[in-house]
C-alpha atoms as one frame of an Amber mdcrd trajectory, in Angstrom:
protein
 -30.428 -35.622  -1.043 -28.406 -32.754  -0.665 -24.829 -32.451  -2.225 -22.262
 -32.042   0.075 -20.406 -28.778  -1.273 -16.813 -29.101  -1.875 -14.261 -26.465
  -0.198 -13.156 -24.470  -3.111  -8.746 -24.380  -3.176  -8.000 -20.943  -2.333
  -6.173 -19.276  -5.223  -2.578 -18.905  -4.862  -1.614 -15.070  -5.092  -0.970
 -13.227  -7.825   3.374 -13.575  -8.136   3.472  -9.810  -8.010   1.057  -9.588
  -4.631   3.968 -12.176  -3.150   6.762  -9.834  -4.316   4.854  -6.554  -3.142
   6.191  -7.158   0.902   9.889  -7.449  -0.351   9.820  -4.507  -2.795  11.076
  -2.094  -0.230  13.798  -4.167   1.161  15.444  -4.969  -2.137  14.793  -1.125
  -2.902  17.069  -0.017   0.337  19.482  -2.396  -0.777  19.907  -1.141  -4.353
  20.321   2.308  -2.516  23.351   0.964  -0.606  24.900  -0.483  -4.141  24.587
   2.892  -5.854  26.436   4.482  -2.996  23.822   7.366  -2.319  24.930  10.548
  -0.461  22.856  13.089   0.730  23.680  16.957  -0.581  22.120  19.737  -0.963
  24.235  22.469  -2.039  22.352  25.609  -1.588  21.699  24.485   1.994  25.326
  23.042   2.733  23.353  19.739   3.466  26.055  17.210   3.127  25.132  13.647
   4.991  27.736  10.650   4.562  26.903   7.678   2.851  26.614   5.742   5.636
  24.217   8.129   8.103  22.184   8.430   4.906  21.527   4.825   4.729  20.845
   4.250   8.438  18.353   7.539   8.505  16.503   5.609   5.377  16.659   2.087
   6.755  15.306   4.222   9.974  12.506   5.650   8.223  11.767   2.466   6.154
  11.108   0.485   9.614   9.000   3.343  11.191   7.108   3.381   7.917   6.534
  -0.596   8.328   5.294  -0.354  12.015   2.967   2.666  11.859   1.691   1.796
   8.197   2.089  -1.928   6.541   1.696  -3.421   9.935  -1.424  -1.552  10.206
  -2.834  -3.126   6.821  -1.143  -6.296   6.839  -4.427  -8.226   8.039  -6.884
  -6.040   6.528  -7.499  -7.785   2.729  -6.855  -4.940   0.811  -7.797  -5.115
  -3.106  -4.090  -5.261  -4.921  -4.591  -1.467  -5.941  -4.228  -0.174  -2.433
  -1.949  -2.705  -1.310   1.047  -1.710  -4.005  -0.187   2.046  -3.390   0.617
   1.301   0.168   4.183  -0.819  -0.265   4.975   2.042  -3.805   4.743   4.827
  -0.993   8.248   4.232   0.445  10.160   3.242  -2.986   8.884   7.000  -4.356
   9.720   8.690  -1.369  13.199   7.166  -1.391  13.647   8.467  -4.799  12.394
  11.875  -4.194  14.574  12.276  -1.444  17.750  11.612  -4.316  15.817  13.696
  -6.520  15.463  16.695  -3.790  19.548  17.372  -4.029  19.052  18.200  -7.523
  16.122  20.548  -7.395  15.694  21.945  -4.183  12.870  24.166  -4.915  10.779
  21.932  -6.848  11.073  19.278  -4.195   9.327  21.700  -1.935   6.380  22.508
  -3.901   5.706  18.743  -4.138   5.832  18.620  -0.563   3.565  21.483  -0.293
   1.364  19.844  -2.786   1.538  16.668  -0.899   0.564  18.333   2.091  -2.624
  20.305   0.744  -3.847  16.569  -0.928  -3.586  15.404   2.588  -6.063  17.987
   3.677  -8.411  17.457   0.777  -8.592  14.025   1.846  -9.047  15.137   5.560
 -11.622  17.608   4.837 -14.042  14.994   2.478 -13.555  12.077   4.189 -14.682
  13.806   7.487 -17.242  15.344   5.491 -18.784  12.303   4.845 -18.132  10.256
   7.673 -20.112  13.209   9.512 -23.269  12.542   7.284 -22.869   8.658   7.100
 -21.251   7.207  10.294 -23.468   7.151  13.370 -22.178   6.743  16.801 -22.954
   3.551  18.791 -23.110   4.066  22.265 -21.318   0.623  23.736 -18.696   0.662
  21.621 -16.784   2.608  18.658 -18.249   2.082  15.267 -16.195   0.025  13.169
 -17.376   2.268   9.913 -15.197   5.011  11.880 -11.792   2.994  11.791 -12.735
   2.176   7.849 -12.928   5.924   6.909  -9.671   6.589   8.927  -8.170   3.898
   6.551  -9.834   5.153   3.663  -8.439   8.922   4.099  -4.868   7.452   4.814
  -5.223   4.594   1.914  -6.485   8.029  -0.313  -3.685   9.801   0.692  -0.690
   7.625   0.234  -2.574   7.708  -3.499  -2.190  11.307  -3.967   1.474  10.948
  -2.707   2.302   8.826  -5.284   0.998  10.252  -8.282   2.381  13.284  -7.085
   6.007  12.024  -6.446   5.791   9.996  -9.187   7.663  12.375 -11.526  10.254
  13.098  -9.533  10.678   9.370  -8.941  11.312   8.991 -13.206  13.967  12.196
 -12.543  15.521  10.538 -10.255  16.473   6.973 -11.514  18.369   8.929 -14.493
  20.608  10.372 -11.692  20.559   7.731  -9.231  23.535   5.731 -11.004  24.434
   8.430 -13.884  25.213  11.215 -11.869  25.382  13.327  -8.378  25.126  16.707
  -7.779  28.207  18.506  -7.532  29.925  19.651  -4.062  31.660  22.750  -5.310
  34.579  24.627  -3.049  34.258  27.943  -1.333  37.500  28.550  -2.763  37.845
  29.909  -5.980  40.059  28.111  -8.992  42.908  31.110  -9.754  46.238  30.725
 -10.333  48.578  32.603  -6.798  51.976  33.758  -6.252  53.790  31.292  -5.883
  56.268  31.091  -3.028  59.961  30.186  -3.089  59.847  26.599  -2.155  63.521
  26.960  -0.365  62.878  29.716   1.819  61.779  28.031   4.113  60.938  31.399
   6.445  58.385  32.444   4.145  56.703  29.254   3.393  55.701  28.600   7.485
  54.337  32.032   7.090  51.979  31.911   3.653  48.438  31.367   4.768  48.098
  28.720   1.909  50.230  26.328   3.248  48.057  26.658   6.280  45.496  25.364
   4.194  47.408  22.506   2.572  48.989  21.479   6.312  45.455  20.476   6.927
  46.392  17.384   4.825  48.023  15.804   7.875  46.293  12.707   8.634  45.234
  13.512  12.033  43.650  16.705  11.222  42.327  15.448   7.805  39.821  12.293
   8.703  38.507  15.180  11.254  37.256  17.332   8.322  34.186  17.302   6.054
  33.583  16.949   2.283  33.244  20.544   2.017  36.488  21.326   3.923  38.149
  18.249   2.254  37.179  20.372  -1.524  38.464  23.389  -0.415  42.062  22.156
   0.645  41.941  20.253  -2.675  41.213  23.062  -4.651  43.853  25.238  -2.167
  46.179  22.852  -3.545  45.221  22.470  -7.524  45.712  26.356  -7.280  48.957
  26.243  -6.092  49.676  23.357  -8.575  48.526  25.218 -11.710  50.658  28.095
 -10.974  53.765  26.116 -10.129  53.491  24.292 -13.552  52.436  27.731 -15.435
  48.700  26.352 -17.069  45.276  27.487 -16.249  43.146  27.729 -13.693  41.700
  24.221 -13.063  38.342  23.433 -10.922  38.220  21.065  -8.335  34.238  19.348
  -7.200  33.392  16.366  -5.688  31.216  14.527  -7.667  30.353  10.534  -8.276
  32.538   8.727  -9.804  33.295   5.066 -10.387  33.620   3.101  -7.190  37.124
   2.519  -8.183  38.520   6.133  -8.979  38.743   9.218  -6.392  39.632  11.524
  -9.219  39.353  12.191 -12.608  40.091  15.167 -14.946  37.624  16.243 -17.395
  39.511  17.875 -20.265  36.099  19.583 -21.614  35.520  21.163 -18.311  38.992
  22.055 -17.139  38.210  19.988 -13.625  39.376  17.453 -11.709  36.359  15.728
  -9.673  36.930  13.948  -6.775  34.905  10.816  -5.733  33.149  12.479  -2.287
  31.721   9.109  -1.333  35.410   7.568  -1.345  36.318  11.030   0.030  35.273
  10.338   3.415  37.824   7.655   3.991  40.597   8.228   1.543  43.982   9.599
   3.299  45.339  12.503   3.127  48.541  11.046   1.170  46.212   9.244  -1.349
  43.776  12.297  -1.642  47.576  14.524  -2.159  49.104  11.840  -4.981  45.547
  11.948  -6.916  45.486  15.827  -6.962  49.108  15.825  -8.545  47.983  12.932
 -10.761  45.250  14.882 -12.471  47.051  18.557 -12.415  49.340  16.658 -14.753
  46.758  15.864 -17.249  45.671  19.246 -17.328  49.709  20.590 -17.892  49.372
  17.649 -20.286  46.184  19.123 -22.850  47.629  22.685 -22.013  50.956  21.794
 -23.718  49.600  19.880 -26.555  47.158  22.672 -27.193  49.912  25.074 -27.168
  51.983  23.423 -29.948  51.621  24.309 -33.564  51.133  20.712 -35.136  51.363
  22.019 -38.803  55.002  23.162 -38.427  57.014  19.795 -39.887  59.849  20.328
 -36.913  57.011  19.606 -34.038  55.810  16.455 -35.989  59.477  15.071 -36.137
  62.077  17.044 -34.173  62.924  14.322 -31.163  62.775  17.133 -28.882  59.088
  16.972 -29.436  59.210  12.727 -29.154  57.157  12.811 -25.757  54.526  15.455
 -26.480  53.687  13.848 -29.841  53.258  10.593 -27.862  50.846  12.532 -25.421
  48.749  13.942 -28.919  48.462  10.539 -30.229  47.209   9.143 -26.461  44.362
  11.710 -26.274  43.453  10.988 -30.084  43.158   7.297 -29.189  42.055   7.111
 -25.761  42.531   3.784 -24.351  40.078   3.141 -21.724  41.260   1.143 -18.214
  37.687  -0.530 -18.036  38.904  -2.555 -21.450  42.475  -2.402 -21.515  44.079
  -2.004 -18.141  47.430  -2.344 -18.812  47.370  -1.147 -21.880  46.058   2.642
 -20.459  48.359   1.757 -17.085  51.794   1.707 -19.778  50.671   5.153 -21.865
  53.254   7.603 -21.823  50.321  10.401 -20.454  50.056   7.842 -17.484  53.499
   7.221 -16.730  54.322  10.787 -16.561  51.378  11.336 -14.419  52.878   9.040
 -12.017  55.712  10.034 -12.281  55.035  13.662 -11.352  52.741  12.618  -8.315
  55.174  10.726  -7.074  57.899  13.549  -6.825  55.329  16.422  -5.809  53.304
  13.937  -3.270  56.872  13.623  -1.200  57.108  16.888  -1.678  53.831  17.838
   0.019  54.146  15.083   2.766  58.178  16.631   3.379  56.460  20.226   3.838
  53.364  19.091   5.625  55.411  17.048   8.249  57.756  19.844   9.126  55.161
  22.269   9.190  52.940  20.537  11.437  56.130  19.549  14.042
């Protein structure tokens, strides 16, 4: 008698084969949490957050219909089925890593490009030799090869891109290329702010007008930079310091602007840029000019003479020394850095110069 063969369970997949299909998707959304722009700055390339995401969700689903649809039936061995759902995750990440080397990015594409043709060329090679026509019908082996060469290519892709891919995860919550203004950072005349006949005439308060709301949310992150630093130059003259450099950059996703005392900048937030008003984008500006004015007086001040360490007239400055030695940081101690006399000064000041802005930006504009 025969023995009746029992149906062998089919073995549950491998936990990473089940994750594979959702890789990209959680990918995207990571993209969306690290608040990715898209600039180039030797090409003046500057796409919003929000385009940027909706031109990669875009290309993700275009990706899914003309490629993993394609293979989603086929019962691919695991090595060509991650090479085929890696593909999109490494281009994603080249793309970030493109804004920070612009000419390396397009030799890899190049590269890219002539592995595609390798593939081209031998797999047609050898489907020529190997593949014979049938003449009712298309030969499956042709469709196979076809899969092969794409399959081979995605392959060279990624080992290619893979590099770049590394780069890029250091920068892709770390850092962002910086969007730097036209205008230069120079101390200017400064005009009398009571004659009011000159002022409507100065071509700088031109610029800074552009900080009315209407005409303001019309503007780009370039133009946006170059106002900014327009009106840090005007700033640093007024209070008498150095030159200080405005750039958008990425900060946390709760500051617009932050001054660097080891650079001598202020950079500005450009993904909360795009929606920040003018009147917020005006106070922050004045906020971190005064931090500058505040290093540039303590590092004018002879601490070794005994009057500056205990002459009340110094009281306030020595406070600001003792701040900057023993930085309190807002991430541990908010109130504690909110209350410091370098912060309450800072308000302070933007406060008085902010209505002073909005006063001359209102009657310049009417």
């Amino acid at each position: 008698m025969r023995e009746k063969t029992k149906n062998k369970p089919e073995n549950p997949k491998h936990i990473g084969e089940r994750l594979l299909p959702h890789m990209p998707a959680m990918f995207w959304l990571s993209l969306h949490i690290a608040r990715i722009n898209f600039y180039i700055p030797e090409l003046g390339l500057n796409i919003d957050r929000y385009r940027f995401y909706t031109y990669l969700v875009a290309l993700y689903i275009a990706y899914k219909v003309i490629i993993i649809d394609r293979f989603k039936n086929s019962n691919l061995p695991y090595g060509p089925t991650v090479t085929i759902y890696l593909f999109p995750i490494e281009f994603a990440m080249f793309i970030v890593f493109s804004q920070y080397h612009i000419i390396i990015s397009v030799i890899l594409l190049c590269a890219c490009a002539i592995v595609s043709l390798l593939f081209y060329l031998l797999t047609k090679y050898i489907e020529k030799n190997r593949v014979r026509p049938i003449e009712n019908g298309i030969n499956p082996k042709k469709t196979t090869y076809k899969k092969l060469r794409l399959i081979l290519s995605l392959t060279g892709y990624n080992m290619i891109l893979l590099p770049a891919a590394l780069v890029a995860l250091f920068y892709l919550f770390t850092n962002a290329p910086l969007a730097k203004p036209s205008v230069s950072a120079a101390n200017i005349p400064v005009f009398d702010e009571n004659d009011t006949g000159r002022i409507w005439n100065d071509e700088r308060v031109a610029k800074i007008a552009a900080l009315n709301e209407d005409k303001w949310q019309t503007l780009n992150c370039d133009e946006k930079i170059d106002i900014l630093q327009t009106l840090v130059n005007y700033e640093t003259t007024y209070m008498k310091i150095d030159a200080v450099k405005v750039a958008g950059s990425k900060l946390d996703p709760q500051v617009l602007g932050e001054y660097y005392c080891d650079d001598n900048a202020i950079y500005i937030d450009y993904v909360q840029l795009e929606s920040a008003d003018a009147a917020e984008c005006i106070k922050t500006i004045c906020h971190e000019v005064r931090h500058s004015y505040q290093y540039f007086t303590v590092d004018m001040i002879d601490w070794e003479n005994e009057y500056v360490q205990s002459a009340f007239f110094y009281d306030e400055v020595r406070s600001w020394k003792n701040e900057m030695d023993n930085h309190t940081d807002w991430e541990t101690d908010y109130w504690g850095y909110y209350f410091q006399a370098i912060e309450i000064d800072a308000r302070s000041y933007s406060n008085q110069r902010s209505e002073f802005y909005t006063h001359l930006i209102e009657n310049y504009t009417n």
